[in-house]
N, C-alpha and C positions, 0 to 999 in steps of 0.2 A: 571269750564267753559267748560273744552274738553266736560266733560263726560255729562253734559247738550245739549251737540251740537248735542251729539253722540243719544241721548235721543229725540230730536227733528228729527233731519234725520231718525232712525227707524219708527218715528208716522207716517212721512209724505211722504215716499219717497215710500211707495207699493204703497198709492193713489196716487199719483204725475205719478210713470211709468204706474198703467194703465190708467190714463185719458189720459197721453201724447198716449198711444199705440192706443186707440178709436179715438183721434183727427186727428191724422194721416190715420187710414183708409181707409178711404174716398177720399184721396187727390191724384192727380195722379203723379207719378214718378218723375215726375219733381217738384211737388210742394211740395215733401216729400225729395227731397236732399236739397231743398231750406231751409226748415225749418231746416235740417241739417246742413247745413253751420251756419245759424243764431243763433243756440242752438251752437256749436264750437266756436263762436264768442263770445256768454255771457260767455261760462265755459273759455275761455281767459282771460277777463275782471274780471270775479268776483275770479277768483282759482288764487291768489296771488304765495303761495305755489308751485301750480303745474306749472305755468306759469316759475316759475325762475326754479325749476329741470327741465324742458323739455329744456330747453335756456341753462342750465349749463353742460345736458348731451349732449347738440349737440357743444357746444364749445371742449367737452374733445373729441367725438369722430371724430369734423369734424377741424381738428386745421389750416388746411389748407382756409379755408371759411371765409368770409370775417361777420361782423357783422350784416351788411345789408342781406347777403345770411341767416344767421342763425337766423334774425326774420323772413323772409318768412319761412322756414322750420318749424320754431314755430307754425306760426297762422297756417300754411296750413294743419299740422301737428291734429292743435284743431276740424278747421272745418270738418278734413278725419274722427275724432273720431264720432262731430256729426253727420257725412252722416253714418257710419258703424251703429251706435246706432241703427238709424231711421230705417234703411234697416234690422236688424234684428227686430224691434220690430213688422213692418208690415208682417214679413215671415212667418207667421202660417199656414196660408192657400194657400201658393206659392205653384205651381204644377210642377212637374220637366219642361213642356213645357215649362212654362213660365223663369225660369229659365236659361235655354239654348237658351232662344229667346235673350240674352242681354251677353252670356258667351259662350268665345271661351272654348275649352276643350282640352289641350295638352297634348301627353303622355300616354294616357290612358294605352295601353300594357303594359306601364313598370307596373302598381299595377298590372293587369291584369299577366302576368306573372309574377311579386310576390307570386298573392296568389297561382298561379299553383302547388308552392311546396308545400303547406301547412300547413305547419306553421304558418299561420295565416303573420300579416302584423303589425306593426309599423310606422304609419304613423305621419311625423313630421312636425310641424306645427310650426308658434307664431302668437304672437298679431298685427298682422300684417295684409294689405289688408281688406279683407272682408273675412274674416279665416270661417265665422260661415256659410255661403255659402258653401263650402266645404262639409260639412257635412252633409247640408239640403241635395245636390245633390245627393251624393252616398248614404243616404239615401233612396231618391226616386227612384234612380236607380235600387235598390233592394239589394245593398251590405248589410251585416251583422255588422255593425259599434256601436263602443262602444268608449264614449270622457272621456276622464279624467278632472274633472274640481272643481275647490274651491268653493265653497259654499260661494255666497254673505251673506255679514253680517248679514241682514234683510230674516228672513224665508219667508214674504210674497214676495219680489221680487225675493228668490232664489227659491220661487215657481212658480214664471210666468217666469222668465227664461230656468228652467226647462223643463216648458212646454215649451215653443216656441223648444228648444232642441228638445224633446220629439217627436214632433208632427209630423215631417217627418218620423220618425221610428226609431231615433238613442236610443241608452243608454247612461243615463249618470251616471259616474261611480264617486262618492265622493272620492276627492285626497286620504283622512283618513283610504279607503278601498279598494285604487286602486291594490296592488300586489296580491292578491289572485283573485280578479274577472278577473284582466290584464291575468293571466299565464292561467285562465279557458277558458277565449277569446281563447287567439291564441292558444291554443290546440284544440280547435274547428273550428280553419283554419279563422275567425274574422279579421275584424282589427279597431288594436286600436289605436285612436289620442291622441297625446298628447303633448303640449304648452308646450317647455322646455324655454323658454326664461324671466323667472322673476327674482327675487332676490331668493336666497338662502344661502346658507350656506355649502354646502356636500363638493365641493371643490373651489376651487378660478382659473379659467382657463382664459386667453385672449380672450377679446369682446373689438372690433374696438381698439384693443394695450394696453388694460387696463383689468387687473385683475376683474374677475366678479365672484361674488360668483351663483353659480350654481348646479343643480340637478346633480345626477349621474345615476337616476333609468333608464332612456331609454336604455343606457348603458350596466347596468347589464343587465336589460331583453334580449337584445340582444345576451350576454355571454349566458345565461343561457337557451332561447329557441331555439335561433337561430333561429326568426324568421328576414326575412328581415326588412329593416328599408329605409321608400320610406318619403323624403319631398314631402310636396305639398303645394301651393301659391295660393290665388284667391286675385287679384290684379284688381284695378279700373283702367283702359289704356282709360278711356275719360268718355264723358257726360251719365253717364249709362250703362255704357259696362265694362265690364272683363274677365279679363284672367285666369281662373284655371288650374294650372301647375302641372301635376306630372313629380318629378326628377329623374336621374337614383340615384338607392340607394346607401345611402351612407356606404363607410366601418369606419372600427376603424384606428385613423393615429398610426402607429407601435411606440415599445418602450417606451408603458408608464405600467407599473405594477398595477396602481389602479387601481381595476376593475374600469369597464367603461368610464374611462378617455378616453379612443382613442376615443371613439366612439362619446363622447361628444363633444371633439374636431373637430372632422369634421361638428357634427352639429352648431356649433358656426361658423364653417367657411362658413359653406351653409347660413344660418340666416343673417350672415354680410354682403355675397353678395346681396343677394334680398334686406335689408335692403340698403343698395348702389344706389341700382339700384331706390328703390322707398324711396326716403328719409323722404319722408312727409307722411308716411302708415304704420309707424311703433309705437309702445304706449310710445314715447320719455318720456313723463311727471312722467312713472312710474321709482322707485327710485330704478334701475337697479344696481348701485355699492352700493347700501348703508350699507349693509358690511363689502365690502371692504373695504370703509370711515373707517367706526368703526374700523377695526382690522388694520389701520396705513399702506393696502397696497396700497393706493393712497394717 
């Protein structure tokens, strides 16, 4: 039955994102967060699954919160997902004006003095805000930008994501062949993003007080090129408006031997503040400890 489900969603789901991507269009900003919230609403109602991990991850990370807080964070949570979706699938043809007509821009100096050394730049991200914003901009801006990203399941939808990607000027770089084109990048003074915040496996470090299995590669890269390592946030702060943040860079926290654990650690610690601050913008539903679960450290 999975692998029949699995077998119907490949048929239907390239034509399903672009009819969804042509219907949208047309519609003006506000009638396209609309249809975002209400697409957020049905993937509540119909995603059983994801509904109770997103409910089970904010119980573990938020223990304090009462259960009434923790289903507004749920649904607000589904529908920030539908408005991100929406907003990225319209971005093709978004022009940097447009752009910054609706986006405050903080911090710029700090990348800007990043790249001055040259070592190119590490710029650290998650699934968080409106992350894909980010990249359209400095993009358009004229920065030299290369993403690191997993290839959706489906070739045809990993090929119009792609493009949406693409089409401000970024690269995007297949996780499967990220360390050799990453080290070409930032030798070329580049900089390159990259989403450490999903499930893994390389080490198991503390997220919101609970063991999370996790990347190490940002980490090492850093050991190894030395190049700086700058977060950045594009966060929805009202009805169509956002914040793009660049943060002062972060370093490695001392005393840990693995490579790149320190460095990890601080990024976990930067991700859990923004994640704090914006609780309902982050991809709660994804199955962040799952693990952990497995190997008996929760």
């Amino acid at each position: 039955m999975k692998a029949k489900r699995k077998a119907l969603i490949g048929k239907f789901a390239p034509a399903f994102t672009r009819w969804l991507q042509k219907s949208l269009l047309h519609k003006t900003p506000e009638q396209q967060r609309a249809k975002g919230n209400r697409m957020g609403r049905l993937i509540w109602r119909l995603g059983k699954r994801r509904r109770e991990r997103c409910e089970a991850n904010l119980r573990m990370a938020f223990p304090e919160k009462s259960e009434s807080e923790i289903q507004k964070i749920a649904k607000d949570t589904f529908e920030h997902f539908g408005r991100t979706t929406v907003d990225f699938l319209v971005g093709l043809n978004r022009t940097k004006a447009e752009l910054e007509s609706d986006m405050e821009i903080i911090g710029l100096d700090i990348l800007q003095n990043a790249l001055a050394e040259g070592k190119g730049v590490l710029l650290i991200t998650g699934h968080l805000g409106h992350w894909e914003r980010c990249s359209a901009w400095l993009s358009l801006s004229g920065y030299d930008l290369a993403v690191v990203a997993r290839n959706a399941n489906q070739d045809d939808v990993n090929n119009l994501i792609n493009d949406l990607r693409e089409g401000p000027g970024t690269e995007v770089i297949a996780r499967g062949d990220a360390v050799r084109v990453i080290l070409k990048k930032l030798k070329a003074g580049a900089i390159v993003g990259i989403l450490p915040d999903q499930n893994a496996d390389e080490i198991f470090l503390p997220f919101f007080g609970h063991p999370a299995g996790t990347v190490l590669g940002p980490g090492v890269l850093h050991e190894r090129t030395g190049a700086p390592v700058i977060p950045v946030s594009c966060m929805e702060i009202g009805n169509g408006k956002y914040r793009m943040e660049f943060y002062e860079r972060l370093l490695p926290e001392p005393g840990y031997e693995t490579k790149g654990e320190g460095l990890m650690r601080s990024i976990h610690a930067w991700l859990e503040s923004v994640i704090r601050e914006y609780p309902n913008q982050w991809l709660w539903f994804h199955d962040r400890w799952r693990n952990a679960r497995r190997k008996g450290l929760l």
